[in-house]
Structures are given as C-alpha cells and as structure tokens.
C-alpha positions in Angstrom: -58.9 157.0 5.4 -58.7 154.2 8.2 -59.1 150.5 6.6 -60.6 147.7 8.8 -60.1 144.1 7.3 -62.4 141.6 8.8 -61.4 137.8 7.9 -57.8 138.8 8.1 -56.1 135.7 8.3 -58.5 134.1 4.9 -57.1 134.2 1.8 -58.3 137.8 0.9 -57.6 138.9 4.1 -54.3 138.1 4.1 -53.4 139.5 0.7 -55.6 142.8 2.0 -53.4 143.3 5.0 -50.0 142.6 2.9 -51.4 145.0 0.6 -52.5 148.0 2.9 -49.7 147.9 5.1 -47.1 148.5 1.8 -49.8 151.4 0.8 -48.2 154.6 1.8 -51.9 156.2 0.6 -53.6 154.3 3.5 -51.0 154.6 6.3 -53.9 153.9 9.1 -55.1 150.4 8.5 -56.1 147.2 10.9 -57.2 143.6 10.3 -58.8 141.3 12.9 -59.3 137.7 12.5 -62.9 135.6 13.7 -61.1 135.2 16.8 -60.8 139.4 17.9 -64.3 139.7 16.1 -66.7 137.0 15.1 -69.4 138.5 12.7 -71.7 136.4 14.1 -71.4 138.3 17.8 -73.6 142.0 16.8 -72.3 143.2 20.2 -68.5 142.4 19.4 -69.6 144.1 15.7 -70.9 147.4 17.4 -68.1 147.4 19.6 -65.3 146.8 17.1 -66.7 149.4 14.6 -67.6 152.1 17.5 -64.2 151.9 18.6 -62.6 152.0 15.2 -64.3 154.7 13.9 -63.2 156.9 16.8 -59.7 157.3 15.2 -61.0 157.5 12.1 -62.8 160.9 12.5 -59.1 162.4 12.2 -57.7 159.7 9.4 -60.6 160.2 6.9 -63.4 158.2 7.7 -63.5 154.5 8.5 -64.0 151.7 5.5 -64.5 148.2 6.7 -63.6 145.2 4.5 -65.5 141.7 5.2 -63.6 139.2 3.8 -65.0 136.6 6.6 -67.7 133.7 5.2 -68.7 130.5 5.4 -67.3 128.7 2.5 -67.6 125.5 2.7 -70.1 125.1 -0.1 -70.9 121.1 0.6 -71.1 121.8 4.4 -73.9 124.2 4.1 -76.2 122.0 2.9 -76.2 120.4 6.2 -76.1 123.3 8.2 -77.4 125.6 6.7 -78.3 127.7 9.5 -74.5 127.6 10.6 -74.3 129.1 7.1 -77.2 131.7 7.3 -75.2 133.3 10.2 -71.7 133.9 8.8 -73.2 134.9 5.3 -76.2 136.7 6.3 -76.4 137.9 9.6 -72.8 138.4 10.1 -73.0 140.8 7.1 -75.8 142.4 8.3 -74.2 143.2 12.0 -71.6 144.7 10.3 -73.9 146.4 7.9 -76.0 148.3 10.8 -72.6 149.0 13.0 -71.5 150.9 9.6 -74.0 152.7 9.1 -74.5 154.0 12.8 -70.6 154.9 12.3 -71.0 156.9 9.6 -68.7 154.1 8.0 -67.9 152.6 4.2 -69.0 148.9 4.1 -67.2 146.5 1.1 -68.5 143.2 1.7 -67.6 139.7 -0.8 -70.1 138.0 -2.3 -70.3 135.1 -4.9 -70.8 134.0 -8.7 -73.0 131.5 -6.1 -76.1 133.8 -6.0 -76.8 132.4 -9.8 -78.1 129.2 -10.8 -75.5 129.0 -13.7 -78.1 128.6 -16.6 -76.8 131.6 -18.5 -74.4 131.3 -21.6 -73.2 134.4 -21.3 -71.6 136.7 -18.3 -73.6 137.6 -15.7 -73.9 141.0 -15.3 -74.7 142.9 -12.0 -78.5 142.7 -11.8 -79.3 139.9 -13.8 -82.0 137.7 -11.9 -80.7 135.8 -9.1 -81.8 132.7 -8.4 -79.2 130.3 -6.2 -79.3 126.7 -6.5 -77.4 125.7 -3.1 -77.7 126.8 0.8 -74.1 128.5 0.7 -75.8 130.5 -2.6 -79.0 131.2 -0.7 -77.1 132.8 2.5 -74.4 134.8 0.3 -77.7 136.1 -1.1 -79.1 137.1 1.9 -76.2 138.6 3.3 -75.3 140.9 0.2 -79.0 141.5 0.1 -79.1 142.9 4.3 -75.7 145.2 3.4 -77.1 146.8 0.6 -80.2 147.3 2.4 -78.9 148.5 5.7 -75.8 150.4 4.9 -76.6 153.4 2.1 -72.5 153.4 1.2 -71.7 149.8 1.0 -70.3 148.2 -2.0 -71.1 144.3 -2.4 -67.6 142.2 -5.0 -69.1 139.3 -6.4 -65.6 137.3 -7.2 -65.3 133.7 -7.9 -63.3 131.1 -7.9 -60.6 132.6 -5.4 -57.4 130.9 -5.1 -54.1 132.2 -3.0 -51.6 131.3 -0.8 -53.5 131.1 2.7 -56.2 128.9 3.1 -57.5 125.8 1.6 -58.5 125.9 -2.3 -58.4 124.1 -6.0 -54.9 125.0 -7.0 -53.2 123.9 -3.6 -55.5 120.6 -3.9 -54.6 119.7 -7.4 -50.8 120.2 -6.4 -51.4 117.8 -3.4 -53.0 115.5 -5.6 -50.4 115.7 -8.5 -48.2 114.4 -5.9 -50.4 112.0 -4.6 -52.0 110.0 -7.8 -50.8 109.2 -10.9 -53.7 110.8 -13.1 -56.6 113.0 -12.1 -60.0 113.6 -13.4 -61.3 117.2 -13.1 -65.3 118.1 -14.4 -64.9 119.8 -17.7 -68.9 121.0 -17.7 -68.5 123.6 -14.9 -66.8 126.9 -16.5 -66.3 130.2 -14.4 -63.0 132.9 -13.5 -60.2 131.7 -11.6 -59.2 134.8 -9.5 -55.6 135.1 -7.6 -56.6 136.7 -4.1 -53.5 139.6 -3.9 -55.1 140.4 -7.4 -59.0 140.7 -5.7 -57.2 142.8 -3.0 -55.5 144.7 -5.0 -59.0 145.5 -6.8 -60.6 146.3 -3.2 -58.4 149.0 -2.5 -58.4 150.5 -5.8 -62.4 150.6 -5.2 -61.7 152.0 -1.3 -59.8 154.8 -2.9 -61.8 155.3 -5.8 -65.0 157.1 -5.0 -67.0 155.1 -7.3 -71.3 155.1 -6.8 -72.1 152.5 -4.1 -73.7 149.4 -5.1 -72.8 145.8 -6.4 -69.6 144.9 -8.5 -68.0 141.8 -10.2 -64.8 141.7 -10.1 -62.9 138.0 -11.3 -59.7 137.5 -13.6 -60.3 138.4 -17.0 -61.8 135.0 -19.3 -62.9 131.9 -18.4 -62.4 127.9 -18.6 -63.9 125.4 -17.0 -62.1 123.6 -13.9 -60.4 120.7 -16.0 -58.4 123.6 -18.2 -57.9 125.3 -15.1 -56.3 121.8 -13.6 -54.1 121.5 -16.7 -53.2 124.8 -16.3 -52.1 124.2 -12.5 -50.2 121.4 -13.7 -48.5 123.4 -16.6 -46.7 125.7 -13.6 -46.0 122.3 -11.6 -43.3 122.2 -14.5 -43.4 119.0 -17.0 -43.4 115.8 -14.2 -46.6 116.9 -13.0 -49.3 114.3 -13.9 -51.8 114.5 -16.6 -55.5 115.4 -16.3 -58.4 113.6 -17.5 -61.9 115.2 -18.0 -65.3 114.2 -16.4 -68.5 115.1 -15.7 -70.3 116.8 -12.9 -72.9 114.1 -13.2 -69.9 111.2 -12.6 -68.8 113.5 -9.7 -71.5 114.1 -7.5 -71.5 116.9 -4.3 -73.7 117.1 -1.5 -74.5 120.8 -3.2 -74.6 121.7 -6.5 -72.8 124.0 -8.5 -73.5 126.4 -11.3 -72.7 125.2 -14.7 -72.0 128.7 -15.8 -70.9 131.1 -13.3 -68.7 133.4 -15.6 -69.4 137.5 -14.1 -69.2 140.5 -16.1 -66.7 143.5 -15.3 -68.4 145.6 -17.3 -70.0 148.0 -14.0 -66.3 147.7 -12.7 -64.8 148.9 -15.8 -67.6 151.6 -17.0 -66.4 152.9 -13.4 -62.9 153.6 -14.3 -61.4 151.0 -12.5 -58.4 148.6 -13.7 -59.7 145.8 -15.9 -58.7 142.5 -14.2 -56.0 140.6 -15.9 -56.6 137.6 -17.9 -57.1 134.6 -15.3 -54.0 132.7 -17.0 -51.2 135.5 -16.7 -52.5 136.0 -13.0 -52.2 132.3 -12.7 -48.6 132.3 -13.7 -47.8 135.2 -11.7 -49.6 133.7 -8.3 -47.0 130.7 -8.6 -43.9 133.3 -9.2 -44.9 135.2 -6.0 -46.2 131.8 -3.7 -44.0 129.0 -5.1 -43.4 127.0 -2.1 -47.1 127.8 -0.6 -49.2 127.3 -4.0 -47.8 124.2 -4.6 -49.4 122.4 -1.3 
C-alpha cells in the first residue's frame, strides 16, 4: 500500500509522516504540505492523485490521508466561505480524484458537526446539527467524501493537541509563563486527543480492512477544558500557576462551541481496532515525548 498525507506539515500530519516513515508495513509513503497541493485547487487534486496512484498500482493501491482544514473556529464566522472551501470543497476534490483513482480516502472531521446538547457520547449517526460556520463546513465536507468516494472513511477526533502547530496545551504553557493565574471555562467538556496517538489510530484503520464509513476516534474519557488546564499545569511540574474556573457566558467567542462534544468509540472498537487510551496517560506521555515543544 502507498500512503499520501495531505496537510503534512499540521499537527496530524506531522505525527502521520513520523509515523509511516518508522512503519516497515508501509515502506512506500509521501506527505505534501498546502503549498505542493492546496485542496482548494481540483486541478492540482486530480493531478497529485493521478500521479500518485501510478506507483501505486505495483505498491498495493493508493490511500490518501487529509489532514488539511480550516481550523480556525472564530475566523470562520467571518469568512465563512474561506471556510466552506478548505472544509467542503477541498474534501470533495479530493473525494472525486479518489475515486476516479481507484483510491482509499480517510478524511478528519470534528466533534464540531454537533450542537453539544447531548449528555451522553455521541455516537456515529446521531443527528447532526452544528451550531458554528467551521461546524457547518466540516459537515459539508465529510458529507461530499462519503458521498463521492464509495471507500472513504471520515475520523471525527476532537480536541487535538501535539507538538506542531498552534493549540490549548502550548497556549496554557505560554500563558502559565505569562500571568500569574488563569481562568479556563469549566462548562464546555469533550476528549483531549494527543495527535501521534490519532495517527497512530489512522494507520491502524489504513491497514485494517475495516467497512468504510464514519468513525470517532478521541482519547478515552472526558473533562471539561478547566481540568484539562489543571492537568497541563500538573506536567508544567509544581511552579506552574494555578487555574481558576469560569464560564462560557463570562468568556464570549465570535463562534460558539458545543457544551458537550464527548464522541463515542464504540464503531471503532466493535471494529476491532485499539481502544484509545485514557486522554490523561496520553497527556502525560505527549509531554515525555515533546518536552521542549509542548511547553510553548
């Protein structure tokens, strides 16, 4: 099998590429950033995949891996059509281009397609109903990949921190170092998820054979992003600074967020694949692996 990562240099990208090129099962793998091929571009799409599934008639087939999005969650609501064509149409280039190929399609979508009313996990065809534009176009796009590519697979995940990139556990470290106390929303509650761990999911699912179709796949648990902030600050080691909680009503965003955006793993796990580790050990074992990089 020949792996294409799309999004290589994100935080799942990354962690992907790491992953695949240490995989002596999946000796034929590639990643390109937005920069080689931009999602957006259906004639860069057709011409990436055409030319990638050439040498993958002799390697086992091609899968393709998007890992590129939009994510800036606040910034959508402004642009949404800047949004709409990352999430949705990007996916949906790359969806067609598969399928013309003959090629496997796993594509990352979002605990953001719910609107977070639930009290228990969400599992993977419970009612969708988004409540911000970055939900609404994550929607869309897992929507045109199922629809136009018969073998995709669509990973809700959620919450996604790691060692590239921008995200909660790098700010919270920049902030410990920055302020003297921080107040974190305690009303929000969902599954931190390390990215290597995510990756490492994706290509147990590549090399599975498991039924097309949509999966959830987040850390194992929840807690709600003030315990996940006093958790960050329990690995900064004792000096860090303490955490305060607060509400999502005394900290308004441009878009809002789910209030309860925990995902079930039970199609992940009734498919024999690894049950994710609990979100705190993976926690604990992102900062042993990225010390220096994890802590801003």
């Amino acid at each position: 099998m020949r792996v294409l990562v799309i999004g290589s240099g994100g935080q799942v990208g990354s962690d992907l590429c790491r992953l695949l090129a240490a995989d002596p099962r999946l000796p034929a793998s590639a990643g390109l950033t937005r920069a080689e091929c931009d999602i957006t571009d259906p004639a860069r799409v057709r011409a990436v995949i055409r030319d990638q599934a050439r040498p993958a008639k002799i390697q086992g087939g091609l899968t393709v891996v998007n890992t590129a999005a939009w994510t800036d969650v606040d910034g959508a609501e402004t642009d949404e059509a800047g949004a709409y064509a990352a999430n949705a149409a990007g996916p949906a280039h790359l969806a067609a281009a598969c399928a013309d190929a003959d090629a496997t399609l796993i594509h990352l979508s979002t605990d953001y397609v719910f609107d977070g009313t639930a009290d228990k996990p969400y599992e993977v065809d419970d009612q969708t109903s988004p409540v911000s534009a970055y939900g609404r176009t994550k929607l869309a796009g897992e929507q045109a990949v199922l629809a136009l590519c018969p073998s995709a697979y669509v990973i809700r995940t959620a919450w996604v921190y790691g060692a590239v990139g921008k995200n909660f556990v790098k700010a919270m470290a920049r902030l410990a170092r920055e302020r003297d106390c921080l107040t974190v929303v305690d009303d929000q509650r969902g599954s931190p998820t390390w990215s290597a761990d995510l990756a490492a999911g994706i290509v147990e699912l590549a090399l599975s054979g498991a039924s097309p179709g949509l999966y959830h796949y987040t850390s194992a648990g929840d807690t709600t992003w003030f315990h996940f902030a006093q958790a960050i600050m329990e690995e900064l080691g004792p000096d860090a600074v303490k955490v305060a909680p607060t509400t999502t009503a005394a900290f308004p965003r441009p878009a809002p967020r789910p209030a309860y955006s925990v995902l079930s793993a039970r199609r992940w796990t009734d498919a024999g694949l690894t049950p994710p580790r609990p979100w705190r050990d993976a926690l604990h074992a992102a900062f042993a692996a990225h010390p220096r990089e994890l802590r801003g």
